[in-house]
N, C-alpha and C positions, 0 to 999 in steps of 0.2 A: 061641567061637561063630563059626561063617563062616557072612559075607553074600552075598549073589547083586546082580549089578547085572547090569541089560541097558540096549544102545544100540542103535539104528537111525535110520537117515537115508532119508529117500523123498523122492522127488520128484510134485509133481503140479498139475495145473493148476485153477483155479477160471472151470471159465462161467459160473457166474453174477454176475460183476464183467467182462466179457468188452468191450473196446473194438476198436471197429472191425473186426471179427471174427475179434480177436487175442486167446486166453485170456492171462492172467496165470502165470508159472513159481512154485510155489511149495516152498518143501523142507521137511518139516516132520524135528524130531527129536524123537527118544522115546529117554527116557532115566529106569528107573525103572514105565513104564506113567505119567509125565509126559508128555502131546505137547507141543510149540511149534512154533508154522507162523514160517515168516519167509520173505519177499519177496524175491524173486529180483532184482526189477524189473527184467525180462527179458519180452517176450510174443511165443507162438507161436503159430500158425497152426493149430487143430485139429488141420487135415486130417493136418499135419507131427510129431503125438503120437504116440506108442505107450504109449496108456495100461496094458498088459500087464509093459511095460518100465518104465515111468516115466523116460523119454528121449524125443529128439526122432530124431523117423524119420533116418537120411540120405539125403541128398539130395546131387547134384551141383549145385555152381552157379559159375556165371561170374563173373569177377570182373573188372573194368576197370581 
């Protein structure tokens, strides 16, 4: 008899835990039709999301 497994990995963010008006990065994995979310503890900038992509926009920035 053959089984079927599936994986995936997303990433996404949660405003509604949102400080300083920095969302939280969160990756959830699905494995099975399983989800588990886990914490990036990492937080970005809305505006700097591409929730389409589940990635953070790029940007250039300076560095000192």
């Amino acid at each position: 008899m053959q089984t079927s497994q599936s994986f995936g990995i997303h990433f996404t963010t949660r405003p509604d835990i949102a400080k300083d008006g920095k969302e939280p990065i969160y990756a959830y994995v699905t494995v099975n039709r399983q989800r588990a979310y886990i914490a990036l503890k990492q937080n970005v900038d809305p505006k700097n999301w591409d929730s389409g992509k589940g990635a953070a926009k790029v940007t250039r920035m300076k560095i000192y």
